[in-house]
C-alpha distance (Angstrom), angle and dihedral (degrees) to the residues before:
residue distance angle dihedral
X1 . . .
X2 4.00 . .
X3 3.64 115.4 .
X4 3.96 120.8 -134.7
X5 3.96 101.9 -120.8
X6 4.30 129.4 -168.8
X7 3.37 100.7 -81.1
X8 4.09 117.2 -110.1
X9 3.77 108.4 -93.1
X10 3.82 121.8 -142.0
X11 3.62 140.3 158.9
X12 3.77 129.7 -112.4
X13 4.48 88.4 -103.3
X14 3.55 87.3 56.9
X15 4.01 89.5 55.8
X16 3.80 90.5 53.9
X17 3.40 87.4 72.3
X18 3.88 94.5 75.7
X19 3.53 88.3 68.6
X20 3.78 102.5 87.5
X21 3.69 93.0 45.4
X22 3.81 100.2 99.2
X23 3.78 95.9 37.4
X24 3.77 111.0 164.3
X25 4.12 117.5 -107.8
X26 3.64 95.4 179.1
X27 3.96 133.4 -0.5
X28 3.60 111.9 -97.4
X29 3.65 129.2 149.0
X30 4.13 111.7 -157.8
X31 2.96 98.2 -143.1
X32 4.12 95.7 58.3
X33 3.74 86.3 52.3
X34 4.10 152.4 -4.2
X35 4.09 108.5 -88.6
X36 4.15 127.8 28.2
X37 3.65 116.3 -176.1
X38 4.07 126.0 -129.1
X39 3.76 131.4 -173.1
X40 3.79 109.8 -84.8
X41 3.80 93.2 -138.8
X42 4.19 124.0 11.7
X43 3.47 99.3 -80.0
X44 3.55 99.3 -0.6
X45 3.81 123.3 139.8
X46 3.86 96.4 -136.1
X47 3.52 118.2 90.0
X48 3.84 140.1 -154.2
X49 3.56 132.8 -150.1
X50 3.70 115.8 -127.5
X51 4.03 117.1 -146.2
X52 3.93 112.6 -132.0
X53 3.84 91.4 160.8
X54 3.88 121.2 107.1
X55 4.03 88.3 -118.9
X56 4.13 89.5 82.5
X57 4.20 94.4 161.4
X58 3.57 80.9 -163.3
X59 3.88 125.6 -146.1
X60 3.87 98.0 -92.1
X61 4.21 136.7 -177.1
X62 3.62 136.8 -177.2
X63 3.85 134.8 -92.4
X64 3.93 120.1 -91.5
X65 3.63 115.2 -146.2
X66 3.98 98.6 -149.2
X67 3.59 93.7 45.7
X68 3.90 96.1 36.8
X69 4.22 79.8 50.3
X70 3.82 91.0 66.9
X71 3.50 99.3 61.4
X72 3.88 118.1 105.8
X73 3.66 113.0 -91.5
X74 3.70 90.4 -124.4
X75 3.94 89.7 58.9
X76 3.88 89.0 47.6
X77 3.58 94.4 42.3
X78 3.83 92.0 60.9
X79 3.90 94.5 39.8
X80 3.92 90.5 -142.8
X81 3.92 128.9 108.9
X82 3.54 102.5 -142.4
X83 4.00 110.6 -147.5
X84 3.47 141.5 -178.6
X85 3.71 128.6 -162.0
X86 4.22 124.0 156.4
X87 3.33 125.8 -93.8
X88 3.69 95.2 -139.1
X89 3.72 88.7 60.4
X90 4.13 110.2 121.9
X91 3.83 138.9 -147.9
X92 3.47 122.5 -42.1
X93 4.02 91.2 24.7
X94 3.83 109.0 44.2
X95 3.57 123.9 -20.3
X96 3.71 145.1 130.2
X97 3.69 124.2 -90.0
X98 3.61 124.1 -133.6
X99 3.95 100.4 -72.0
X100 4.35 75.3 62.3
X101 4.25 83.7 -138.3
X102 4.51 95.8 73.0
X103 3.88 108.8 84.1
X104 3.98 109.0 -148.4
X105 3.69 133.4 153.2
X106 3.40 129.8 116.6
X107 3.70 99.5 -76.1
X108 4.41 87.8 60.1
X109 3.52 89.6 44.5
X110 4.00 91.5 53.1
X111 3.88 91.6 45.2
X112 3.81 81.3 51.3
X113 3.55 93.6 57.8
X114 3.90 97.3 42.0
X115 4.15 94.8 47.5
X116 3.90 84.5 53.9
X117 3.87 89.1 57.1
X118 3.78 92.0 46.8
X119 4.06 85.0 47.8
X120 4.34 85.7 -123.1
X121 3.38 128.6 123.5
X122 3.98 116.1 -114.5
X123 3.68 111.9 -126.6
X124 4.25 103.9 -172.2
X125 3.97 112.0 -153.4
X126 3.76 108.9 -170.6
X127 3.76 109.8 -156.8
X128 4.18 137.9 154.9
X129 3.23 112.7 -64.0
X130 3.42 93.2 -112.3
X131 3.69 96.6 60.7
X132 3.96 97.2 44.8
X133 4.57 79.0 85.2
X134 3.98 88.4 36.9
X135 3.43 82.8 62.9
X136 3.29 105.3 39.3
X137 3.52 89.9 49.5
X138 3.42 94.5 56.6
X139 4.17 102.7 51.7
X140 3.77 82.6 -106.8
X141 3.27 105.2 118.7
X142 4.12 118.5 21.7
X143 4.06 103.7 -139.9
X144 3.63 136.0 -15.7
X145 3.79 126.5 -132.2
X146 4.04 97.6 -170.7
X147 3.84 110.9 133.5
X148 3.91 82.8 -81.6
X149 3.69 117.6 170.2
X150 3.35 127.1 -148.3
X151 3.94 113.8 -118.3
X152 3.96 129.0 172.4
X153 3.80 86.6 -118.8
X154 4.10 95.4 57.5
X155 3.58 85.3 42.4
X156 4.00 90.4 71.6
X157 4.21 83.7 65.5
X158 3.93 106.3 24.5
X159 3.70 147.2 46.2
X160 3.98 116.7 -138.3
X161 3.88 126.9 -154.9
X162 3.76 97.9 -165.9
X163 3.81 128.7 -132.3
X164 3.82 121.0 156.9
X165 3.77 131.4 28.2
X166 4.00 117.8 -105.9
X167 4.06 113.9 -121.7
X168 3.37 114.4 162.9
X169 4.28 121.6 -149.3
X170 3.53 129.8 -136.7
X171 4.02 105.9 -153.8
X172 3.64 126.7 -162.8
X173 3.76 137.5 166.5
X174 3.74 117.0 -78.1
X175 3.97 107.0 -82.7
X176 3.54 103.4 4.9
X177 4.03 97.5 134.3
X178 3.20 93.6 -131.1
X179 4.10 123.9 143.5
X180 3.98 127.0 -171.4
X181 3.60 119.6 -158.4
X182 3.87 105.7 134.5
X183 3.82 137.0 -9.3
X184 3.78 94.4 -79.4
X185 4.09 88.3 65.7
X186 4.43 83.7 52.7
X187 4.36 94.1 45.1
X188 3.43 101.9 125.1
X189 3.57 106.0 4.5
X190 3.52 138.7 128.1
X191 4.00 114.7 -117.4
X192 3.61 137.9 175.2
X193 4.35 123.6 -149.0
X194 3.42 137.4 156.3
X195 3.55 118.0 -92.6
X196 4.46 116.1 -116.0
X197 4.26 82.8 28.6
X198 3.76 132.1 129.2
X199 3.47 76.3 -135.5
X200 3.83 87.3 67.2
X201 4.07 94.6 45.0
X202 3.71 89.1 58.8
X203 3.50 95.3 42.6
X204 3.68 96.4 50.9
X205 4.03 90.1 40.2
X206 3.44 93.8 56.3
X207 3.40 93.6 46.9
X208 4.44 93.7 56.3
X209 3.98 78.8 48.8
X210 3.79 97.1 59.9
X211 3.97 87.1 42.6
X212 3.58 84.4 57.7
X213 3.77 98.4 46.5
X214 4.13 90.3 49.7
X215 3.80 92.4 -101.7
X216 3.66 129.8 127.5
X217 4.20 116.9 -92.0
X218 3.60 127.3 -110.9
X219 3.76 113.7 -96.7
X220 3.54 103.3 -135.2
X221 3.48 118.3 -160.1
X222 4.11 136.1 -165.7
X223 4.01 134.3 -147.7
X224 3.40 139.0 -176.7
X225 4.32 93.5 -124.8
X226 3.79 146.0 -23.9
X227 3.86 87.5 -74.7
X228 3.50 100.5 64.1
X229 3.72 93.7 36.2
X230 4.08 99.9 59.0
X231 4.17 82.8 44.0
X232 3.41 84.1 66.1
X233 3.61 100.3 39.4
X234 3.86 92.5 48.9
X235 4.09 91.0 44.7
X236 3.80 86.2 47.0
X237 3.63 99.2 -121.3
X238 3.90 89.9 129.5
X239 4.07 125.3 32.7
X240 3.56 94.7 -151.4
X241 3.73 147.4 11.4
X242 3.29 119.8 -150.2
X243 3.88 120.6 -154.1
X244 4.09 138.3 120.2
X245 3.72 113.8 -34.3
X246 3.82 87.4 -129.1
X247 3.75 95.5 65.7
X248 3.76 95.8 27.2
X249 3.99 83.3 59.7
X250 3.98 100.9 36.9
X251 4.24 82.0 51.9
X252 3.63 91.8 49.0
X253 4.00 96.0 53.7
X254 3.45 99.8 32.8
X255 3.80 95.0 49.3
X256 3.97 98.6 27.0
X257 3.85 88.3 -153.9
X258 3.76 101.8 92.5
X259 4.02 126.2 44.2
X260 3.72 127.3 -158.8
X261 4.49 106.7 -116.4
X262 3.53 96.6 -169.6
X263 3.77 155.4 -25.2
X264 3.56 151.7 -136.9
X265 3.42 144.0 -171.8
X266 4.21 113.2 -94.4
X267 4.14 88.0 -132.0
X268 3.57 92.1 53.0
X269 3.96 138.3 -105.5
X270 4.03 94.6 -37.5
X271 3.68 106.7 29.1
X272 4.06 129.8 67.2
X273 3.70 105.5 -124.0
X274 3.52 116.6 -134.1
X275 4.01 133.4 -158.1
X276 3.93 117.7 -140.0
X277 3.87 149.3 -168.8
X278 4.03 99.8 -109.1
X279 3.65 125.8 -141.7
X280 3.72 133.3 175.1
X281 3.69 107.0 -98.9
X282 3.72 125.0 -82.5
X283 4.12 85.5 2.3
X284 4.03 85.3 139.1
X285 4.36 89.9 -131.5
X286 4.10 93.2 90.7
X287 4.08 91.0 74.8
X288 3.92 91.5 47.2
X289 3.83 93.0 41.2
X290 3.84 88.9 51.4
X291 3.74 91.6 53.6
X292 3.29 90.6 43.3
X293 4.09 85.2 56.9
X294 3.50 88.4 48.0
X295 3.45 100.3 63.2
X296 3.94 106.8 35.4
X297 4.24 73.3 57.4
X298 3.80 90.6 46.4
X299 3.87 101.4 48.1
X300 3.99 89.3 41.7
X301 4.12 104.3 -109.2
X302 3.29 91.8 113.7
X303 3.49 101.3 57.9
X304 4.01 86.9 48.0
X305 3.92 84.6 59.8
X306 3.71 95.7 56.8
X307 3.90 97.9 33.8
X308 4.38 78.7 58.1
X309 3.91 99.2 56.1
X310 4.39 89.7 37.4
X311 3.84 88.7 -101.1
X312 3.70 106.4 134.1
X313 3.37 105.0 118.9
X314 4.24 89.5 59.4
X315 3.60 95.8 66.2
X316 3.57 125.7 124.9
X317 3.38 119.3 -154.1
X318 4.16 99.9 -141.8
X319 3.73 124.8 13.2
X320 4.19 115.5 -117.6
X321 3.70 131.3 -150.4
X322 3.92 108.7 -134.2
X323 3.47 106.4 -24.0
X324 3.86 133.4 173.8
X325 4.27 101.1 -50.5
X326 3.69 138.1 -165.3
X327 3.65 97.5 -52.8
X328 4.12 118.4 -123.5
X329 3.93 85.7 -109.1
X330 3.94 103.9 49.6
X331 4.21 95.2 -154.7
């Protein structure tokens, strides 16, 4: 059984580390073709080649009975994993490979590795974002593995097994000066988020703070998907889009138009955010999906997974039931 543990605590510098983890070796965009290569390491010289084909051959492990056996019986009755992930997820997360109908990333390729623990076969919906918790909520779908971060408020609702850390990117275009460290560096400007986010909290928290302080707000703007938002970052319409530092950072080096300006922890200035597998509350999968975790981390597949989409520096080195969240004041 995995044991819920006090979350890792970190400040916002230490975040800015994960910015050099996806730093472009060669230009390749994934969608023109099947690999694109990434720095191994931030600032390393050694490169890896990143798979955007439909041919994943995943990373892959075999079933354990005792952790398979604490499954619901409804789960292991039907013999599927039913998972949810959004479909406005990007590359190195959840995406589509070059056939634009395969879902890879790192976050199918981990749900690969824990259904082949629990001796079920994944099946990966990709829905709105929105509709990953309508889901949820519902007994519809079983867990989502979505980039979702744990927070005290989604606590109330859902368990979390956790699996990744949570840094968050600020993206801007290519040469734009800019620098973001705290609210003061956003007061006036013009940024894009997605709507339901963390990302959003922050955004519109920081935003009341400047208020407070006599500065200008933040003027947060929506789109529809990545397209339309990094049109209007390249047009100038919007300053800034904020999003996860993964994608903000595999955009930046595999377009070299954009650059990631700062970034900060998704739990806030004093607390290491962290990303989890979601279930509906009290659903009895979240302890055998964190022991699961625990031992594709423990016999080494799941740092394979991470080392092949350029995500090193996210790994966690046990997974935790519940712990300390995105706190209902992000500051």
């Amino acid at each position: 059984m995995a044991l819920t543990l006090t979350a890792r605590r970190t400040t916002a510098a230490a975040a800015a580390g994960l910015a050099g983890a996806l730093v472009l070796a060669g230009c390749a965009n994934p969608s023109e073709g099947g690999t694109t290569e990434v720095a191994a390491t931030p600032g390393g010289k050694s490169t890896i080649r990143i798979n955007t084909s439909p041919d994943q051959e995943r990373v892959r492990t075999g079933k354990v009975d005792s952790i398979a056996a604490q499954v619901p019986e409804r789960i292991r009755k039907r013999g599927t994993l039913e998972l949810v992930a959004s479909a406005g997820s990007a590359a190195p997360l959840t995406f589509h490979a070059t056939d634009n109908k395969t879902v890879i990333g790192v976050e199918p390729d981990l749900a690969h590795l824990v259904a082949d623990v629990l001796g079920l076969k994944p099946h990966i919906n990709t829905v709105s974002w929105e509709n990953i918790f309508v889901g949820l909520d519902s007994g519809k779908y079983d867990a989502g593995l979505s980039n979702i971060t744990v927070t005290e408020e989604r606590k109330e609702k859902y368990d979390f097994a956790t699996y990744r850390e949570d840094n968050l990117g600020f993206e801007a275009k290519k040469g734009s000066g800019l620098k973001v460290t705290g609210p003061e560096d956003l007061a006036g400007r013009t940024v894009a988020v997605s709507s339901g986010t963390n990302q959003e909290k922050l955004l519109v928290e920081w935003s009341k703070e400047n208020e407070k302080a006599g500065r200008e707000p933040v003027d947060i703007k929506y789109y529809q998907n990545d397209s339309d938002t990094y049109l209007a970052l390249q047009s100038g319409r919007i300053d800034l889009y904020l999003g996860p530092n993964p994608t903000a950072a595999y955009h930046a080096a595999t377009t070299g138009r954009t650059e990631v300006v700062g970034t900060y922890s998704g739990a806030g200035a004093t607390l290491q955010g962290l990303i989890a597998a979601t279930t509906k509350k009290d659903s009895g999968l979240v302890e055998p999906l964190a022991d699961a975790l625990n031992h594709i981390i423990d016999n080494g597949t799941y740092a394979k997974v991470l080392q092949r989409w350029g995500l090193s520096d996210e790994a966690v080195t046990e997974s935790q039931i519940n712990p300390p969240g995105l706190p209902r004041t992000n500051k």
